[in-house]
C-alpha positions as CSV (number, residue, x, y, z in Angstrom):
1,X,21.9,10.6,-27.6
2,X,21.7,11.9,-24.2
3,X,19.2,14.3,-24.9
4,X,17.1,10.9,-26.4
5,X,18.2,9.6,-22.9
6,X,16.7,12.6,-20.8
7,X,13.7,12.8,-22.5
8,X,12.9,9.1,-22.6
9,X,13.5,8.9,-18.4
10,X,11.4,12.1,-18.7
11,X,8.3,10.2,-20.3
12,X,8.4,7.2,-18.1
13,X,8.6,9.1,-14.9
14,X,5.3,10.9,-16.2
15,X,3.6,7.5,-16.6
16,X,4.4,6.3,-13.7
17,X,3.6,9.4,-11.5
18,X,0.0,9.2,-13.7
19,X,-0.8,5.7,-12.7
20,X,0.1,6.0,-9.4
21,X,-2.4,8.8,-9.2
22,X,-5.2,6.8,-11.1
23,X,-4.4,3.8,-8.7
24,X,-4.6,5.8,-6.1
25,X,-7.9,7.2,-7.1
26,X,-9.2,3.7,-8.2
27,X,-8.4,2.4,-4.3
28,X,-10.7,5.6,-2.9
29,X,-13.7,4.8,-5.4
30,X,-13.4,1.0,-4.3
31,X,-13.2,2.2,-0.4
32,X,-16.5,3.8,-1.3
33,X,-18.4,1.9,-2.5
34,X,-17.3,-0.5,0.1
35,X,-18.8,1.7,2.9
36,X,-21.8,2.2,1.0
37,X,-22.2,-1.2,0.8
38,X,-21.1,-2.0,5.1
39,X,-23.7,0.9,5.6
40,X,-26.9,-0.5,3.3
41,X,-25.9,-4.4,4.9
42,X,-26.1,-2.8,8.1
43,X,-29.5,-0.8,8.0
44,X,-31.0,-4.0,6.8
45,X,-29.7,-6.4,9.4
46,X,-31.4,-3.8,11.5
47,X,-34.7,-3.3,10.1
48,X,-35.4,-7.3,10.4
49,X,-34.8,-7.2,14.0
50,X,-37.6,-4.8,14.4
């Protein structure tokens, strides 16, 4: 039984460490593309002043 206990804490620690890390990721990809985004609105807001 406790060994059923370790391993079970053991398993759930691992998924939680793993979607931390995919969140994590997630939030850089959507920082990203939100630059990409700030930059392209940017260049355009320039070009019509020209």
């Amino acid at each position: 039984m406790r060994m059923l206990k370790f391993v079970s804490v053991l398993a759930l620690s691992l998924v939680m460490v793993t979607g931390c890390n995919t969140v994590g990721g997630f939030g850089k990809d959507l920082s990203k593309v939100g630059g990409t985004i700030e930059k392209t609105a940017d260049e355009v807001k320039n070009s019509n002043g020209k």
